[in-house]
N, CA, C and O of each residue as an XYZ file, in Angstrom:
352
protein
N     -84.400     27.170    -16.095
C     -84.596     26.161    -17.125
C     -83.513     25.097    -16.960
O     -82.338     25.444    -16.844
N     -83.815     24.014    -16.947
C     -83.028     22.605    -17.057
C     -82.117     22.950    -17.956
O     -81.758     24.068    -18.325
N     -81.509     21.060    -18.526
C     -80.128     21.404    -19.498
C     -81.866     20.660    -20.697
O     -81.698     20.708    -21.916
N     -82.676     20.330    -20.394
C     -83.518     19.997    -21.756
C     -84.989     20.197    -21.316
O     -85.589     19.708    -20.359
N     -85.463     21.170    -22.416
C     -87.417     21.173    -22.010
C     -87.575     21.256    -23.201
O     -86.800     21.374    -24.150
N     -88.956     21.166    -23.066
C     -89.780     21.153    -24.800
C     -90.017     22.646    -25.440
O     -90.452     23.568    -24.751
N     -89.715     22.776    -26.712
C     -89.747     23.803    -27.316
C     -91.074     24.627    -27.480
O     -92.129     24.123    -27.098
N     -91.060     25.342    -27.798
C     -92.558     26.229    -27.721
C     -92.729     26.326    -29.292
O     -93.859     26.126    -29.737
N     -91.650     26.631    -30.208
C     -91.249     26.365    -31.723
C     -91.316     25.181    -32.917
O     -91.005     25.097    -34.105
N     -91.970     24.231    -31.786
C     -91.866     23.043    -32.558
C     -90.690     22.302    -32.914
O     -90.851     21.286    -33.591
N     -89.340     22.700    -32.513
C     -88.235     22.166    -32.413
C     -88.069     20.990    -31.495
O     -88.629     21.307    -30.445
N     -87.658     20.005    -31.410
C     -87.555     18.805    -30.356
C     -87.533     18.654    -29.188
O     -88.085     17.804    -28.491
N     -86.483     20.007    -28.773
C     -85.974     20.388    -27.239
C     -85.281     21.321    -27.787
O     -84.990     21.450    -28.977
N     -84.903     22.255    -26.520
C     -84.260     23.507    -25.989
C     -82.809     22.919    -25.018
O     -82.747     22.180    -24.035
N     -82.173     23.348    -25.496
C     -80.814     22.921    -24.592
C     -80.258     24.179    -24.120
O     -80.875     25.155    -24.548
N     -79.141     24.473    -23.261
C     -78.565     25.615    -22.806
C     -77.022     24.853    -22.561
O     -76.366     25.225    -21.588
N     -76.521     23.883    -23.383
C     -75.076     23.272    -23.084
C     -75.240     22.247    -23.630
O     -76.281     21.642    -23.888
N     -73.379     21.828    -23.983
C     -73.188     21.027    -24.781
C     -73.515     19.231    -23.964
O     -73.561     18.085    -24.412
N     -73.650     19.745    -22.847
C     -74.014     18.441    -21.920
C     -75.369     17.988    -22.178
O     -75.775     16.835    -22.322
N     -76.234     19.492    -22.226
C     -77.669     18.852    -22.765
C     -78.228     18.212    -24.019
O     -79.246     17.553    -24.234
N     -76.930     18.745    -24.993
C     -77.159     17.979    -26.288
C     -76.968     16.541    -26.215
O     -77.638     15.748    -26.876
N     -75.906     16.162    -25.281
C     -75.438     15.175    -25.229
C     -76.537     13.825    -24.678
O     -76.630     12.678    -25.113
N     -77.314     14.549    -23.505
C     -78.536     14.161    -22.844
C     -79.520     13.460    -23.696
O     -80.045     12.368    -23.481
N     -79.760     14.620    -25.145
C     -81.141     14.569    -25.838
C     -80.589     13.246    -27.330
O     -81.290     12.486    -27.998
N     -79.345     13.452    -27.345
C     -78.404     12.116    -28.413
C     -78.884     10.951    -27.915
O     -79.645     10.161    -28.473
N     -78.185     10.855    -26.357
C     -78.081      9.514    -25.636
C     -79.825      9.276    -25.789
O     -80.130      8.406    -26.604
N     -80.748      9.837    -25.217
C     -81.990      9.735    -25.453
C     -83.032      9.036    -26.552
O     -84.060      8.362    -26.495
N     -82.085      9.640    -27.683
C     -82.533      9.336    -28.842
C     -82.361      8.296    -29.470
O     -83.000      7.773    -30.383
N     -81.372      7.988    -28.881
C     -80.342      6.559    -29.536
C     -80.997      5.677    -28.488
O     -80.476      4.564    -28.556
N     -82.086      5.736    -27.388
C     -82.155      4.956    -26.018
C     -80.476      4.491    -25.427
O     -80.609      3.387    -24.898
N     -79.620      4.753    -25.377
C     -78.738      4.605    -24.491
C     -78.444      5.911    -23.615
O     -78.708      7.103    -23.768
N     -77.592      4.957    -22.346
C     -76.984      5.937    -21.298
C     -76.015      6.970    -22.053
O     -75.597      6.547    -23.131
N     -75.645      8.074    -21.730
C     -75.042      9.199    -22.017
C     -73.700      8.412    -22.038
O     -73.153      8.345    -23.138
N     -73.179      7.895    -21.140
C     -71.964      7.301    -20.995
C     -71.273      6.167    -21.885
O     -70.121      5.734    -21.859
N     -72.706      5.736    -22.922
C     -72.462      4.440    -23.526
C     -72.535      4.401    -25.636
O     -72.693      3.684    -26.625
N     -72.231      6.022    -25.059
C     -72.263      6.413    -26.615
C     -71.196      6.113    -26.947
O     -70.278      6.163    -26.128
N     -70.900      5.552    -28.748
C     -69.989      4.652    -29.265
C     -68.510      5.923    -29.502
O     -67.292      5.775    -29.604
N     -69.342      7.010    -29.511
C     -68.047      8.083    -30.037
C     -68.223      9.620    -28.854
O     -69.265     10.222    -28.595
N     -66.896      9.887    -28.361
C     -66.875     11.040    -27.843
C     -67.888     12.287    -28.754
O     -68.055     12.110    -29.961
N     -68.452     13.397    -28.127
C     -69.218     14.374    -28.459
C     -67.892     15.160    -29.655
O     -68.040     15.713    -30.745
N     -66.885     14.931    -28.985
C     -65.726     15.758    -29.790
C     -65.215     15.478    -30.662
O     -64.405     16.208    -31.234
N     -65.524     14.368    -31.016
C     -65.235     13.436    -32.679
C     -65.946     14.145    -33.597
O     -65.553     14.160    -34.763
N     -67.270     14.943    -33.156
C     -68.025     15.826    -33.867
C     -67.971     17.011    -34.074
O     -68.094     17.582    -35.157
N     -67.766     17.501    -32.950
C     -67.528     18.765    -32.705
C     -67.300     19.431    -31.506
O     -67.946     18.967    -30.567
N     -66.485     20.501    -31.211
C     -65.528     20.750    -29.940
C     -66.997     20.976    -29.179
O     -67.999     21.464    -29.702
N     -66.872     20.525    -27.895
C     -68.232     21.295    -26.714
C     -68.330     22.486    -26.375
O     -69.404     22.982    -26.035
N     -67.128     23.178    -26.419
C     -66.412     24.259    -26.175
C     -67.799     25.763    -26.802
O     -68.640     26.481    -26.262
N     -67.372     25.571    -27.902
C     -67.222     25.694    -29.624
C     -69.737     26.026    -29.168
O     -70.464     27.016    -29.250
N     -69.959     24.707    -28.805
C     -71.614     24.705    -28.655
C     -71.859     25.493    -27.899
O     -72.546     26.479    -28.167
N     -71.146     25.152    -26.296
C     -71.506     26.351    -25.223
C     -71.458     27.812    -25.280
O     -72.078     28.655    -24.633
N     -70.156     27.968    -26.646
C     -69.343     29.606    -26.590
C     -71.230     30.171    -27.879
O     -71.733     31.292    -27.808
N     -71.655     29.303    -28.594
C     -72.676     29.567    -29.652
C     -74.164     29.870    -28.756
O     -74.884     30.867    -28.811
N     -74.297     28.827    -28.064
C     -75.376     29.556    -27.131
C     -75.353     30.409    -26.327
O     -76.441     30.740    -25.855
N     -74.268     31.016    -25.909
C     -74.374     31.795    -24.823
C     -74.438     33.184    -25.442
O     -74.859     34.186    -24.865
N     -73.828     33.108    -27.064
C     -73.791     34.345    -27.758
C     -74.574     34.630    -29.181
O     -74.906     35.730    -29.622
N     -74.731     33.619    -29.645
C     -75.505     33.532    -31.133
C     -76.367     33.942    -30.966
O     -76.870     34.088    -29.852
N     -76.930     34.335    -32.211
C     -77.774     35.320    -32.532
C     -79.109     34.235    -32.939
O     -78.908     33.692    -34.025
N     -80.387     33.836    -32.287
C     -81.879     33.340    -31.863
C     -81.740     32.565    -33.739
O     -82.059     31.386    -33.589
N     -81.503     32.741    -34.838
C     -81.705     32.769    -36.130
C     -80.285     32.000    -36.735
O     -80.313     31.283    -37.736
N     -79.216     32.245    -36.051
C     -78.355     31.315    -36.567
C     -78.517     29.972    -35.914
O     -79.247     29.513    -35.035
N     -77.346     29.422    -36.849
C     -77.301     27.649    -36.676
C     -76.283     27.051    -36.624
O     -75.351     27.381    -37.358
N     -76.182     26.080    -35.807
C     -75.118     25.249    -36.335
C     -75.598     23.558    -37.055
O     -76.655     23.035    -36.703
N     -74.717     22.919    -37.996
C     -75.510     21.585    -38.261
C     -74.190     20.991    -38.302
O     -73.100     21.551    -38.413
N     -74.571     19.330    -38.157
C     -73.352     18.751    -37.848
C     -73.809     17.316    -37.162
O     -74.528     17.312    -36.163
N     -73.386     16.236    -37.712
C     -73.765     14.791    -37.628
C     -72.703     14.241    -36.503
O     -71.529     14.569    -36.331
N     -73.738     13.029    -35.602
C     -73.416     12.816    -34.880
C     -73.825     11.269    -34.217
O     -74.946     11.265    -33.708
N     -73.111     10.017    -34.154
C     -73.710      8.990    -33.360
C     -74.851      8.199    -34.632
O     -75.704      7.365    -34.332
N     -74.581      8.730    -36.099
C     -76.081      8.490    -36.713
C     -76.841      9.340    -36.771
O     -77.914      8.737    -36.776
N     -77.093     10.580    -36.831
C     -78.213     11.723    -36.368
C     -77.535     13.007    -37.047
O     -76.354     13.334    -37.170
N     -78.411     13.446    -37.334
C     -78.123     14.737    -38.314
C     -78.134     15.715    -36.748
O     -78.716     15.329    -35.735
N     -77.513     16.760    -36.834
C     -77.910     17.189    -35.346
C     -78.081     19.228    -35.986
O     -77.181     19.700    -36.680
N     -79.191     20.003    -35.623
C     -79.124     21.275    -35.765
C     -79.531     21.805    -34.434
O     -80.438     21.383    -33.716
N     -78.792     22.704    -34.239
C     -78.998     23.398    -33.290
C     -78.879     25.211    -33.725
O     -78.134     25.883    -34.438
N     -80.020     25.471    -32.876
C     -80.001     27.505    -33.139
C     -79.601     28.169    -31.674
O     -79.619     27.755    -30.515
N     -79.284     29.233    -32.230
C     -78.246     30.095    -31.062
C     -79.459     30.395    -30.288
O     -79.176     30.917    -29.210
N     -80.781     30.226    -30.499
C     -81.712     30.230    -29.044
C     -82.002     28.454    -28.467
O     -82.899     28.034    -27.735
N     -81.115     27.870    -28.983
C     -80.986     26.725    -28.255
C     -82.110     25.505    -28.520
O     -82.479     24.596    -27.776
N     -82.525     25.884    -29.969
C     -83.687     24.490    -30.099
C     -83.040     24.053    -30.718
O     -82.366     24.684    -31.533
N     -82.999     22.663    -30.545
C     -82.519     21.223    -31.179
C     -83.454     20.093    -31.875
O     -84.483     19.526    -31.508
N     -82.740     20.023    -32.904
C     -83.767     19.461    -33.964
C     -82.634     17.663    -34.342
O     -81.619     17.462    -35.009
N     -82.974     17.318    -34.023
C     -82.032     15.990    -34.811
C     -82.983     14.525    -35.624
O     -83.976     13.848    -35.355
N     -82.037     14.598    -36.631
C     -82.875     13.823    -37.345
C     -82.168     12.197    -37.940
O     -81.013     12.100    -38.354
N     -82.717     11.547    -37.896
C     -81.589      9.867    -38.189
C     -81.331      9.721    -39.541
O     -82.064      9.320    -40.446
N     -79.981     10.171    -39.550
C     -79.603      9.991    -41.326
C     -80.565      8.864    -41.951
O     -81.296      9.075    -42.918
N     -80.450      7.408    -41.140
C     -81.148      6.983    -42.336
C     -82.649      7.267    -42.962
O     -83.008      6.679    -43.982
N     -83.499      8.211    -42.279
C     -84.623      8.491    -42.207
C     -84.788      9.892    -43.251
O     -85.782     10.617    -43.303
N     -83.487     10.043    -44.075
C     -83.722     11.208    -44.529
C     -83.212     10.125    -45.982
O     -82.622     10.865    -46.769
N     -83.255      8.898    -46.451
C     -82.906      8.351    -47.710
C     -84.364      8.569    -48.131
O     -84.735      8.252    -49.261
Protein backbone atom coordinates (compact mmCIF):
# COMPACT_ATOMS: atom_id res chain seq x y z
CA UNK A 1 0.00 0.00 0.00
CA UNK A 2 1.19 3.58 -0.93
CA UNK A 3 1.58 6.55 1.70
CA UNK A 4 -2.43 7.39 0.34
CA UNK A 5 -5.41 5.09 -1.24
CA UNK A 6 -9.05 5.30 -0.95
CA UNK A 7 -10.78 3.97 1.98
CA UNK A 8 -13.09 1.04 1.79
CA UNK A 9 -14.93 2.87 5.11
CA UNK A 10 -15.95 5.81 3.55
CA UNK A 11 -13.24 7.80 5.18
CA UNK A 12 -11.31 10.17 2.60
CA UNK A 13 -8.01 8.21 2.44
CA UNK A 14 -5.92 5.68 4.30
CA UNK A 15 -2.47 6.89 5.20
CA UNK A 16 0.38 4.71 6.83
CA UNK A 17 2.70 8.06 7.88
CA UNK A 18 2.89 11.29 8.91
CA UNK A 19 4.29 12.16 5.33
CA UNK A 20 1.08 10.82 3.87
CA UNK A 21 -1.00 13.06 5.89
CA UNK A 22 0.98 15.68 4.84
CA UNK A 23 0.41 14.57 0.99
CA UNK A 24 -3.54 14.40 1.49
CA UNK A 25 -3.36 18.43 3.45
CA UNK A 26 -1.19 19.76 0.60
CA UNK A 27 -3.87 18.11 -1.74
CA UNK A 28 -6.61 19.52 -0.18
CA UNK A 29 -5.51 22.93 0.13
CA UNK A 30 -4.36 22.36 -3.94
CA UNK A 31 -0.84 23.31 -3.01
CA UNK A 32 2.63 21.61 -3.25
CA UNK A 33 3.52 19.76 0.03
CA UNK A 34 6.45 22.10 0.27
CA UNK A 35 4.34 25.32 0.06
CA UNK A 36 2.32 24.84 3.10
CA UNK A 37 2.12 28.14 5.19
CA UNK A 38 2.97 26.17 8.58
CA UNK A 39 5.32 23.24 9.45
CA UNK A 40 3.20 19.77 10.14
CA UNK A 41 4.78 20.31 13.75
CA UNK A 42 3.13 23.55 14.64
CA UNK A 43 0.29 20.95 14.92
CA UNK A 44 1.45 18.17 16.01
CA UNK A 45 4.80 16.15 16.52
CA UNK A 46 5.10 13.53 13.20
CA UNK A 47 6.77 11.43 15.48
CA UNK A 48 3.79 11.19 17.85
CA UNK A 49 1.31 10.12 14.12
CA UNK A 50 3.77 7.48 12.92
CA UNK A 51 4.36 5.96 16.72
CA UNK A 52 -0.16 5.94 16.59
CA UNK A 53 -0.35 4.06 13.42
CA UNK A 54 1.97 1.64 13.74
CA UNK A 55 0.34 0.74 17.21
CA UNK A 56 -3.24 2.08 17.84
CA UNK A 57 -5.85 0.26 18.26
CA UNK A 58 -8.32 0.26 14.38
CA UNK A 59 -11.17 2.39 16.82
CA UNK A 60 -9.06 4.99 18.34
CA UNK A 61 -8.36 8.55 17.16
CA UNK A 62 -6.55 11.26 17.03
CA UNK A 63 -8.16 14.98 16.10
CA UNK A 64 -6.31 18.02 15.69
CA UNK A 65 -6.44 21.20 13.27
CA UNK A 66 -4.28 22.00 10.78
CA UNK A 67 -3.42 24.62 7.70
CA UNK A 68 -7.45 25.45 8.09
CA UNK A 69 -8.75 21.79 8.26
CA UNK A 70 -10.05 19.95 11.06
CA UNK A 71 -7.84 16.82 10.62
CA UNK A 72 -9.02 13.04 12.24
CA UNK A 73 -7.21 10.34 11.88
CA UNK A 74 -7.84 6.41 13.30
CA UNK A 75 -5.15 4.04 14.40
CA UNK A 76 -6.23 1.94 11.15
CA UNK A 77 -5.15 4.92 9.30
CA UNK A 78 -8.37 6.56 7.67
CA UNK A 79 -8.27 10.18 7.36
CA UNK A 80 -11.10 12.28 7.43
CA UNK A 81 -10.43 16.19 7.21
CA UNK A 82 -12.79 18.69 7.15
CA UNK A 83 -12.44 22.86 6.41
CA UNK A 84 -13.19 24.62 9.59
CA UNK A 85 -15.00 27.02 7.75
CA UNK A 86 -17.41 24.45 6.36
CA UNK A 87 -18.39 23.30 9.72
CA UNK A 88 -20.00 27.22 10.71
Amino acid sequence: MGLISESEDGADNTIESATGLIYCVAEEKDKNPAEMENPLHDAIDADVIDRFLQSADHQAYIKFEYEGLRIKLTGGGDLMITRLADED
